[in-house]
C-alpha positions in Angstrom: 5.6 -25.4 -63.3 1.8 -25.5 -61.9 3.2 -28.0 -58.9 6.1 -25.6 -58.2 3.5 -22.2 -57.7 1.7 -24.4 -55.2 4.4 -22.9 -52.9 6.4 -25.0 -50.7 3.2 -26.0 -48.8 5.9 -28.9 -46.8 6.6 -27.4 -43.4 4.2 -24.6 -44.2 2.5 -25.4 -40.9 5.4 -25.8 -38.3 8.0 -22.7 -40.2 5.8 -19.8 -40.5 5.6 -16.6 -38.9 2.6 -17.3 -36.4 5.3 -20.1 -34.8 8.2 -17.6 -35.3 5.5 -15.2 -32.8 4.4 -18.1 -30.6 8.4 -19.1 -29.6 9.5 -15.5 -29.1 6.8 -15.3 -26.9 7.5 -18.1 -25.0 11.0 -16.9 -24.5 9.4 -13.8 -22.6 6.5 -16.0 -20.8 9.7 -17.7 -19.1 10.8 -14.9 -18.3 7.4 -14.2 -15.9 7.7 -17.7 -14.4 11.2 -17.1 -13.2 10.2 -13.8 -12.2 7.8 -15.2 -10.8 9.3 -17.9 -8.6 11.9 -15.5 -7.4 8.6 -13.6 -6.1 7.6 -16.2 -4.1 10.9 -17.9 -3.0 11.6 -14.2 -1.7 8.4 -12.9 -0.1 7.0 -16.1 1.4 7.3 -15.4 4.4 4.3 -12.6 3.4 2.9 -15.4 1.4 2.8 -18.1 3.4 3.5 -22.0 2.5 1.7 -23.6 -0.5 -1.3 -25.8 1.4 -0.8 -29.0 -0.7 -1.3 -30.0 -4.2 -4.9 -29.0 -3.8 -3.8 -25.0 -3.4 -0.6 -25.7 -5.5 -3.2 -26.1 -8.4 -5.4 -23.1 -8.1 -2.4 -20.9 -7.5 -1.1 -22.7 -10.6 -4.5 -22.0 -12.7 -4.7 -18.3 -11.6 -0.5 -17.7 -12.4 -1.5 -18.8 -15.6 -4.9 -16.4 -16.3 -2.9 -13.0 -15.1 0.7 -14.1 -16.7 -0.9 -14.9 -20.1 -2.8 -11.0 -19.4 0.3 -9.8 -18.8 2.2 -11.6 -21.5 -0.4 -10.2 -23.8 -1.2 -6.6 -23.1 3.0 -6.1 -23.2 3.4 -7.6 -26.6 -0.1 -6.5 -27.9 1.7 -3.9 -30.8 4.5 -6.5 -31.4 1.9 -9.1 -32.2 0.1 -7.0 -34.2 3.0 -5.8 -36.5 4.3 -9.6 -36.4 1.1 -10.8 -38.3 0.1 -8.2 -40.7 -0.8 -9.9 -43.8 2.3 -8.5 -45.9 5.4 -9.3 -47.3 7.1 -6.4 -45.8 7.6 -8.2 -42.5 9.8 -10.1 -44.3 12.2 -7.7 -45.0 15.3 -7.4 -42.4 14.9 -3.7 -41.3 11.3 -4.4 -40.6 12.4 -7.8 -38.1 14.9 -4.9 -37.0 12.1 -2.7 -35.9 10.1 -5.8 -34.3 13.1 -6.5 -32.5 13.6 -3.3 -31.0 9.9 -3.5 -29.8 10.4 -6.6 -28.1 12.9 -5.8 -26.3 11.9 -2.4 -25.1 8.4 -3.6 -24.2 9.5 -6.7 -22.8 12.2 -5.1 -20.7 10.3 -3.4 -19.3 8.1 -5.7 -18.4 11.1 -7.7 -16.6 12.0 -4.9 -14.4 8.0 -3.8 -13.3 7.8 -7.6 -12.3 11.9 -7.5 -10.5 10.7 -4.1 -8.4 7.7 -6.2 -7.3 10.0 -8.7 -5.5 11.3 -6.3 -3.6 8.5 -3.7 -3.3 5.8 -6.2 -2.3 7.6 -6.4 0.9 7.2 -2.8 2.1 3.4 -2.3 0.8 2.0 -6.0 0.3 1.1 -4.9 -3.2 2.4 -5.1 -6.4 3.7 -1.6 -8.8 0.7 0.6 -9.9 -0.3 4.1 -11.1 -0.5 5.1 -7.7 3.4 5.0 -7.2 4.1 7.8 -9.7 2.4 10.0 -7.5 5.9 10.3 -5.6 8.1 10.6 -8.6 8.4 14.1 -8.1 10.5 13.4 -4.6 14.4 14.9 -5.1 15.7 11.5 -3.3 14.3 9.2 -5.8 17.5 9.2 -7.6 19.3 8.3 -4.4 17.1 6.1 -3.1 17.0 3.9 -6.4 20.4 3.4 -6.3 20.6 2.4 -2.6 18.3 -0.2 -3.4 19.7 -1.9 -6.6 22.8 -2.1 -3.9 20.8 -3.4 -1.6 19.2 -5.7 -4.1 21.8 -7.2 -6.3 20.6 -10.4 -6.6 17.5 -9.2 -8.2 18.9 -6.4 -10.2 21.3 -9.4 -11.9 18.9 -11.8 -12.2 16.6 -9.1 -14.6 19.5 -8.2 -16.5 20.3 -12.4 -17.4 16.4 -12.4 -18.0 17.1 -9.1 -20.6 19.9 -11.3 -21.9 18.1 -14.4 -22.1 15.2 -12.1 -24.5 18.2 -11.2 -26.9 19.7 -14.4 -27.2 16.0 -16.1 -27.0 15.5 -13.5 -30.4 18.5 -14.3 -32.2 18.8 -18.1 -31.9 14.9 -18.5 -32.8 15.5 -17.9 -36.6 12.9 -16.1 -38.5 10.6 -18.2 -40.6 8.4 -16.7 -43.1 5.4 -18.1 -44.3 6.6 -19.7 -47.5 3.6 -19.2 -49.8 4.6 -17.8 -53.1 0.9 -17.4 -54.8 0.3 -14.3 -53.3 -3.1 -14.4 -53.5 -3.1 -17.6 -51.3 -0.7 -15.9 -49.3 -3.2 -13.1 -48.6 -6.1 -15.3 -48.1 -3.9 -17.6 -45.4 -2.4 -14.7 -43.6 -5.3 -12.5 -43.6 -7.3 -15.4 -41.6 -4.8 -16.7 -39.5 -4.1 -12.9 -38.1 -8.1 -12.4 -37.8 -7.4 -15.5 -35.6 -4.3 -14.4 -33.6 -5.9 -10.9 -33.2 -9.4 -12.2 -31.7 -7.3 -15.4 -29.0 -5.2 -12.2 -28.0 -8.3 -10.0 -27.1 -9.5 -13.1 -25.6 -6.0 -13.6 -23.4 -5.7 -9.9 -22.9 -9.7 -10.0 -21.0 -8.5 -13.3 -19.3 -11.1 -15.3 -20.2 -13.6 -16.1 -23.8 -16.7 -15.2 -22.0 -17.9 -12.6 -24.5 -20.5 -11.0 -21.9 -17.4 -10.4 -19.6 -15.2 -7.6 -20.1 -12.0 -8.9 -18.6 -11.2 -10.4 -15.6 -10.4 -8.3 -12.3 -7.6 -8.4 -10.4 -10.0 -9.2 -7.2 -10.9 -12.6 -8.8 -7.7 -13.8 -7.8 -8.8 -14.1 -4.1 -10.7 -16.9 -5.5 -8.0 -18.9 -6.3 -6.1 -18.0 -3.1 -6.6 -15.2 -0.7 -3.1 -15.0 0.8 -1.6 -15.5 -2.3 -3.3 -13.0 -4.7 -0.3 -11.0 -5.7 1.4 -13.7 -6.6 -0.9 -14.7 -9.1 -1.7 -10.9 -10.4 1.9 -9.8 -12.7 2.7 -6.5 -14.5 2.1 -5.1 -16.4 -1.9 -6.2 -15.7 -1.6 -4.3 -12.4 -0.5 -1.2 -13.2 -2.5 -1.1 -16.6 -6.0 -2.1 -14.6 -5.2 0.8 -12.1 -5.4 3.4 -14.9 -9.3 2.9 -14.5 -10.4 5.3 -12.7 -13.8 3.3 -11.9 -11.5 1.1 -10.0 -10.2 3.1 -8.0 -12.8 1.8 -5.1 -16.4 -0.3 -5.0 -19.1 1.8 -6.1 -21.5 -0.4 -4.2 -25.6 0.1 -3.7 -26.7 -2.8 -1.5 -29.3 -0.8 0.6 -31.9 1.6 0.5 -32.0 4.9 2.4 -34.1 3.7 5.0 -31.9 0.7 5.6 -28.2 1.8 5.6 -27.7 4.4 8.4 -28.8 2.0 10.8 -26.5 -0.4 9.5 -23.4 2.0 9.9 -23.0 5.8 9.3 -20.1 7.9 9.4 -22.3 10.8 11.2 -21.3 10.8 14.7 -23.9 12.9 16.8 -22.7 14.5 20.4 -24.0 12.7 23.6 -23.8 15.7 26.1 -23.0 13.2 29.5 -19.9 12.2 27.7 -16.8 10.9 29.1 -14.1 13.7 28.4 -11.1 15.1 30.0 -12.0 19.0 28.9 -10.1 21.2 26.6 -6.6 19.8 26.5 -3.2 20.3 24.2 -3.0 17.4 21.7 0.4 16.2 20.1 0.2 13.3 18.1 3.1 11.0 17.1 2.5 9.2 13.9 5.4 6.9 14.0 7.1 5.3 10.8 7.1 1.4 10.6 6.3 0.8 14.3 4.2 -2.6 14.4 3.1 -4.4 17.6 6.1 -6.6 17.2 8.7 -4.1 18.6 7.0 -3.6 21.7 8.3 -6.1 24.9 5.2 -4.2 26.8 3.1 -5.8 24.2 4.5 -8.8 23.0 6.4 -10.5 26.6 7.0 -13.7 25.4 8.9 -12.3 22.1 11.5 -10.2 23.8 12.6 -12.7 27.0 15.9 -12.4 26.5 16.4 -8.8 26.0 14.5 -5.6 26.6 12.4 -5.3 22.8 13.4 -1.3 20.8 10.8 0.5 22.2 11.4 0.6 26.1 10.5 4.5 26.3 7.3 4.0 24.7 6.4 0.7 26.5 7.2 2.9 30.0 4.7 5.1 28.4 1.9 2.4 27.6 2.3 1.2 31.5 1.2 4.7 32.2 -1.4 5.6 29.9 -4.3 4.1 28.2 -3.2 1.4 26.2 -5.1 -0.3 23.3 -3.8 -3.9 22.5 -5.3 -5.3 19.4 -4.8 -1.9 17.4 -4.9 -2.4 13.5 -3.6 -0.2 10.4 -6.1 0.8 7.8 -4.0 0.8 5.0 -0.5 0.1 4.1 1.4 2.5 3.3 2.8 5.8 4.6 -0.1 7.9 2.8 -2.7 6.0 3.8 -2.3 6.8 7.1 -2.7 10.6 7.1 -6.3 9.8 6.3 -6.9 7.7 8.5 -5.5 9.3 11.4 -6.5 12.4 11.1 -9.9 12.9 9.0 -10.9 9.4 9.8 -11.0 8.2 6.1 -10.0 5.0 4.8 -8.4 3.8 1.7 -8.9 1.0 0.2 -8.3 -0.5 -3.7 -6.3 3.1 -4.3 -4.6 5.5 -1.4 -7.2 8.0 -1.0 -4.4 10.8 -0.8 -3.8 10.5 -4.1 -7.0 10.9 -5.6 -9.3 13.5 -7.1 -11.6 12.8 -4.4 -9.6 14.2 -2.0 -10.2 17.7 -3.1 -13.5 17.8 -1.0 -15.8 19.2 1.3 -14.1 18.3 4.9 -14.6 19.2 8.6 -11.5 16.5 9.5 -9.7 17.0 12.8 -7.5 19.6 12.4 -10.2 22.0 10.9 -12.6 21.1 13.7 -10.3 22.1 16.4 -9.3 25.5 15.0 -12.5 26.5 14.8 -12.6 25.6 18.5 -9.8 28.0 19.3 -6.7 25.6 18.4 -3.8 26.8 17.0 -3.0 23.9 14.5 0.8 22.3 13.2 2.0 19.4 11.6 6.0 18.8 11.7 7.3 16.4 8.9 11.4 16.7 8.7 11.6 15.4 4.7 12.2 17.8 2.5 9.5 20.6 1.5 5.7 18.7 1.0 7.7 14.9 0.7 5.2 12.3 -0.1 2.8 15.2 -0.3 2.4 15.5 3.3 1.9 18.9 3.7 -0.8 19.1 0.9 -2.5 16.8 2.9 -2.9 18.0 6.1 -3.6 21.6 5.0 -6.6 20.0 2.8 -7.6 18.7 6.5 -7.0 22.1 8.2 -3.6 22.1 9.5 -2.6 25.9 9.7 1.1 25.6 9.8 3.4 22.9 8.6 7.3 22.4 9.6 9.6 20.8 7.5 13.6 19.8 7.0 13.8 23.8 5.3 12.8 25.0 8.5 15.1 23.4 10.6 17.7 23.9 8.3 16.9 27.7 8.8 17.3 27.3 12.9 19.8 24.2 13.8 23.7 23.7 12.5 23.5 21.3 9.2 26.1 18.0 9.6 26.2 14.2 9.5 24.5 14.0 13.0 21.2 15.8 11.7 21.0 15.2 8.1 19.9 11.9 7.1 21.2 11.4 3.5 17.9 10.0 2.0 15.0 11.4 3.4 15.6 14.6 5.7 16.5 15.4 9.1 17.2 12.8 11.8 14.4 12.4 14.3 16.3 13.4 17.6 17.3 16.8 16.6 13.9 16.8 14.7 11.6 16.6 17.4 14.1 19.1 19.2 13.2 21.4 16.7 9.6 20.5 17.2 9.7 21.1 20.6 11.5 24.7 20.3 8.2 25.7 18.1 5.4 24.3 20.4 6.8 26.3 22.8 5.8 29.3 20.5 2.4 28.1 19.9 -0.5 29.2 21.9 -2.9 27.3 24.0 -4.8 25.0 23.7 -2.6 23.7 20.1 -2.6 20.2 18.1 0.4 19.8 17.1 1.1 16.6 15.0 4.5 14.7 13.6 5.3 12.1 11.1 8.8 10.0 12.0 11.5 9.5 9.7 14.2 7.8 10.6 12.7 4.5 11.1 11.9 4.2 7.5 13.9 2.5 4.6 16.9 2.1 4.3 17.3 2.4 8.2 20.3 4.6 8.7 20.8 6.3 12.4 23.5 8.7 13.0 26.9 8.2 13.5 27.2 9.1 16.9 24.0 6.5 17.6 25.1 3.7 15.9 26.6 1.9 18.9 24.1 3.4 21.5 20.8 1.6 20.3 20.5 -1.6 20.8 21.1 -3.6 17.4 17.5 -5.6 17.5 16.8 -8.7 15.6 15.9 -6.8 12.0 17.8 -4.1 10.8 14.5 -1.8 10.6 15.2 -2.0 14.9 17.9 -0.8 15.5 16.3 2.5 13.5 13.2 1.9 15.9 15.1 2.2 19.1 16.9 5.3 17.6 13.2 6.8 17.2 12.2 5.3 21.0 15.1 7.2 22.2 14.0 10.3 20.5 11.0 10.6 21.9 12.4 10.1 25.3 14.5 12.9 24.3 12.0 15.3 23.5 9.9 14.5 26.9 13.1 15.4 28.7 12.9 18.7 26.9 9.0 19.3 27.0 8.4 17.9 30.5 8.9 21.2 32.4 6.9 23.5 30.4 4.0 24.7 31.5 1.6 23.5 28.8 3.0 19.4 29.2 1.0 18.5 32.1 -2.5 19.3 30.3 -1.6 17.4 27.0 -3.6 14.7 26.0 -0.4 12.5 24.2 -1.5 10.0 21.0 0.7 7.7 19.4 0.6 5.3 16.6 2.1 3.4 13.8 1.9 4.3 10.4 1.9 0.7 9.4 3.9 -2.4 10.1 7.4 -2.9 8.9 8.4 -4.3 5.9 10.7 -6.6 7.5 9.5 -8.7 10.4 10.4 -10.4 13.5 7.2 -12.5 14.9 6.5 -15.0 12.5 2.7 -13.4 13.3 3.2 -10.7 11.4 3.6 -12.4 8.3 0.2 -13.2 8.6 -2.4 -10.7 6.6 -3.8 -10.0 10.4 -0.4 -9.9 11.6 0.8 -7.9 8.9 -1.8 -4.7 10.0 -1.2 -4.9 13.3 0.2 -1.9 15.1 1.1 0.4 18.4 -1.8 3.0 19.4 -1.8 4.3 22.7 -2.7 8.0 24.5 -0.9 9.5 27.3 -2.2 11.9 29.6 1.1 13.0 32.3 -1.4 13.5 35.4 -2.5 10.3 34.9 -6.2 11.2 33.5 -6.0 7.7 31.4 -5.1 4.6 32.2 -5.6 1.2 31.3 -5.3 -1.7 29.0 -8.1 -2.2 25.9 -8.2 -5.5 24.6 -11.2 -4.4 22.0 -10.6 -4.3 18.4 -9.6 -0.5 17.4 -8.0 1.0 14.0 -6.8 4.5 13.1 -9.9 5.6 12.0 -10.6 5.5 15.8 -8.4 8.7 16.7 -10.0 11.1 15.2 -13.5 10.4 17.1 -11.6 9.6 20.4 -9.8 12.7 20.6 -12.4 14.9 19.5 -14.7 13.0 22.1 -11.7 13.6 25.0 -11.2 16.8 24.6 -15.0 17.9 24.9 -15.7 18.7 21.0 -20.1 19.1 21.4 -20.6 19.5 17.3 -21.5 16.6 15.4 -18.7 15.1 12.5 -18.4 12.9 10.2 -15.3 9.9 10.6 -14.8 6.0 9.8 -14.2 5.1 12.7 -15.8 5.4 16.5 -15.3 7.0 19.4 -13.6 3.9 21.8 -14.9 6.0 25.5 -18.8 6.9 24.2 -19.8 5.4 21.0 -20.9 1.7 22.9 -22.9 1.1 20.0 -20.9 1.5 17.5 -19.0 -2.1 16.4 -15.5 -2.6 17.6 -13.7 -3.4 14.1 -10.8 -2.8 12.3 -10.8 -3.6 8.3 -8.2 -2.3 5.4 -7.7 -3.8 1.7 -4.9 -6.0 1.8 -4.0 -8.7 -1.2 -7.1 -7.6 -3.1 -9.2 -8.8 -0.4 -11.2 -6.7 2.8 -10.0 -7.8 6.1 -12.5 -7.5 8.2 -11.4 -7.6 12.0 -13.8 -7.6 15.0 -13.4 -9.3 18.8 -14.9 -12.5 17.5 -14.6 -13.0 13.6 -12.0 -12.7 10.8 -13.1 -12.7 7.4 -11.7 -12.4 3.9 -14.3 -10.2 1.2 -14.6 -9.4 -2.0 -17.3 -6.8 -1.3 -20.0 -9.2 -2.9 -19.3 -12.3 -0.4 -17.3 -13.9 1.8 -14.3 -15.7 0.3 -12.4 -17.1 4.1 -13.3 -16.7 7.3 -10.2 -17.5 9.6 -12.1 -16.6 13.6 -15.3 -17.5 14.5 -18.2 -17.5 11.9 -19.0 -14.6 9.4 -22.6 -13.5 10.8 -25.3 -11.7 8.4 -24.6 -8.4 10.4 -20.8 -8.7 9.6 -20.8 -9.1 6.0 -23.8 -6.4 6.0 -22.1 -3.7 8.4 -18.8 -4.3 6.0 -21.6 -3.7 2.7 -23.1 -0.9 4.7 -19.6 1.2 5.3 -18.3 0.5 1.7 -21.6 1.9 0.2 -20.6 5.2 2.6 -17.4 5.2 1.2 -18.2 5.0 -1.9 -21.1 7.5 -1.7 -19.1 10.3 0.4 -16.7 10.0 -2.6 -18.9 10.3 -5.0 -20.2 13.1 -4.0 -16.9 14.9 -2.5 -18.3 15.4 0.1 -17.4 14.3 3.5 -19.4 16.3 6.3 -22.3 15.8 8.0 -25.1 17.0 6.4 -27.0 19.6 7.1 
């Protein structure tokens, strides 16, 4: 009888519940590798080729840190309630609940890491936080289920990975741990969950290094800088953006005494100044329009037919034309910013944080206390993408949207756009009617629509614009013809002739034509250009600006005498201010100037890709992130008194 209470110890160490656990897990840890190589096999062109075994290995070692991570933080209650010490989790309704657990958490974990595959390609990042800031939009519904049409293969292949979890569940057999003394039982389970408990707080922190807290998504980049998103999964991503504290660098590399000289967002006002004198200013912020659609800008790409953008490309020959013109963030929101309070963002969009809610004297607000009557014109529905909470933060008196122009213009198929609002030709109709209302001198500013996902034109267009070689162009050249529209309309009024024109991209499009813009350079590389009709500007500038440059430019043009406080520099009489673009982009800076490209982490440099990384580079990119994080710190983002 003694022998027989000593339990069944045969097979007591390959039938228990810890390897019950350790399969089912595996089941869903397959599930992230296919996930995973359907990530890559899909956005490689973003990613770029695996360099050899050498970078096949890293990539390899890194998958493994973040999926594990991943793997963990998902399954961290089903763990848990798998290796209590108890009998009870042998009875059937309590494997029930465990089941249900598994497969909720775990499902959802399938489609975070699915909507990556397809979302990586229109914001080179993965899911966050930071996208349920748009969840109150009315077209989400809509727009979700254009895009599981649009993305069949993906949708199926998460719903045979959701099938592959039940099956995995039910053909892996529960084993209990057969130990009938229970105070052996006790004793056994009680250790080996103390065991389990502390290797998944080690997996769930990425590494054993007790002095670490976990590892950060920006430790990727060491691994592989063009290939840190494949490496970071979800649900790591969008549970590390719920810190707050990560939100940006809070960096303090210099002193007082040392950092203004370095850089400084406090632009003071040379009174010989090159400026044009008080002039109207419209400003065309223009959805998904990268360098790549312009034959003006890119000859050698478009030999064979005339590019999507020949209105605006008649425009560049004509005005003052910057060449080697960069995005600072990208996405839609990051623009606003950027453009027009000269603000970058960086780890998070800064339109959707607290910080935003601060002291400003942005563009907008600067003018109208100059005597401009200020507007912004967006034709999505009623403060879409938050838009309109945005620029009013930044001084824009008046804002237009599609329940204005529904108020004014006939509502049909030829105006509407079924996802996102009104269509831009009779848009910037609209917007035309309304600046003729406004009084001199006005800024009056647009965001495009059309030209964003999932490309529609109108009926009547379809077989007017050309086709292109993506289907985001033929969307393009529907916007290109729009704005040749609305000069048609505007070029006779009295006010056009003494406008100081500005246009540029919100970011580059998700879908690509140059093979260049697959590159993280190419990938941030956009149209900016300002048109004066009398001909006041002209020329091509081959030096390095970004959108944080608009705001100083224009201010600087149009004879603004106060000081201010932007990002970026004024490109006609800041000479002594460094020609550079930079932007976050696969968890790394970019840092772009005439003569380097480099690759940062904030603390050092991880690839340089042009020229050499000098002292004053990797200092002047220190020296503006220590700004950054200081003006946000304190809210504050004026020059100070």
């Amino acid at each position: 009888m003694e022998k027989k209470t000593t339990n069944h110890p045969k097979g007591i160490f390959w039938k228990n519940d810890v390897t019950t656990l350790i399969l089912r897990l595996l089941v869903a840890y397959l599930c992230l590798i296919i996930l995973q190589t359907a990530f890559y096999m899909i956005d490689k062109p973003y990613l770029g080729h695996i360099d050899g075994f050498a970078e096949a290995w890293n990539i390899a070692k890194g998958s493994f840190v973040y999926n594990i991570m991943s793997l963990l933080w998902t399954n961290c209650l089903f763990i848990l309630l798998s290796i209590l010490p108890f009998r009870i989790r042998e009875k059937r309704w309590y494997q029930g609940i465990l089941y249900a657990i598994f497969l909720i958490t775990n499902t959802a974990m399938i489609v975070l890491n699915g909507s990556d595959v397809v979302y990586f390609a229109h914001t080179m990042k993965r899911v966050t936080l930071e996208e349920t800031h748009f969840t109150s939009n009315s077209n989400n519904i809509p727009l979700l289920i254009d895009f599981l049409q649009r993305n069949l293969p993906i949708a199926i292949i998460c719903v045979a990975l959701i099938a592959l979890l039940i099956y995995g569940w039910h053909y892996i057999k529960y084993q209990p741990t057969k130990i009938e003394n229970n105070k052996r039982y006790y004793l056994i389970n009680s250790i080996t969950a103390a065991i389990v408990i502390l290797l998944s707080i080690c997996g769930m922190r990425g590494t054993f290094n007790p002095s670490k807290p976990w590892v950060k998504m920006s430790e990727a980049a060491s691994y592989s800088p063009e290939k840190s998103w494949l490496m970071i999964s979800n649900p790591y991503c969008f549970l590390r953006s719920l810190d707050k504290d990560l939100e940006y660098d809070k960096i303090s590399v210099f002193n007082d005494e040392e950092l203004d000289p370095i850089y400084t967002p406090e632009h003071s006002i040379d009174s010989s100044r090159f400026n044009l004198g008080q002039r109207n200013i419209v400003v065309f912020v223009l959805e998904s329009f990268s360098k790549e659609h312009s034959k003006f800008l890119n000859p050698d790409l478009y030999k064979y037919d005339s590019g999507c953008t020949p209105f605006l490309d008649s425009l560049m020959q004509e005005g003052y034309t910057f060449t080697n013109a960069y995005a600072n963030g990208l996405k839609s929101i990051e623009s606003v910013p950027a453009i027009f309070a000269s603000i970058p963002s960086f780890k998070t969009s800064f339109a959707t944080m607290p910080e935003l809610f601060g002291d400003f004297e942005a563009m907008p607000e600067i003018l109208a206390k100059q005597g401009y009557q200020t507007a912004f014109f967006s034709g999505g529905e009623h403060n879409s993408m938050g838009f309109e909470d945005i620029t009013q933060q930044f001084g824009v008196q008046q804002c237009y949207c599609r329940n204005d122009f529904e108020a004014a213009y006939p509502v049909n198929d030829s105006t509407i756009e079924p996802f996102w609002g009104v269509y831009d030709m009779p848009f910037f109709q609209f917007m035309a009617d309304e600046i003729d209302k406004m009084n001199e001198p006005f800024f009056a500013s647009v965001f495009s629509l059309t030209s964003h996902h999932p490309y529609r034109v109108p009926p009547d267009y379809y077989d007017i614009v050309p086709r292109g070689h993506t289907p985001e162009q033929r969307v393009v050249a529907y916007t290109d013809l729009s704005i040749r529209m609305f000069f048609d309309r505007v070029k006779h009024e009295p006010w056009f002739n003494n406008t100081l024109f500005v246009f540029v991209a919100d970011h580059v499009s998700p879908i690509c034509y140059d093979p260049q813009s697959y590159t993280m350079q190419g990938h941030t590389s956009i149209i900016e250009f300002l048109y004066t009709p009398d001909g006041a500007l002209r020329g091509l500038d081959n030096t390095i600006v970004q959108q944080l440059d608009i705001m100083p430019t224009v201010l600087g043009l149009v004879g603004n005498k106060e000081p201010y406080f932007a990002f970026g520099r004024d490109v006609f009489n800041e000479p002594e201010r460094h020609p550079v673009a930079f932007n976050f982009i696969n968890q790394v800076y970019q840092y772009i100037s005439d003569s380097t490209i480099f690759y940062s982490d904030a603390d050092k440099v991880l690839k340089t890709v042009k020229g050499e990384a000098q002292q004053k580079d990797e200092d002047f990119l220190k020296a503006m992130l220590q700004q950054y994080a200081e003006s946000l710190g304190q809210h504050n983002y004026k020059v100070k008194e």
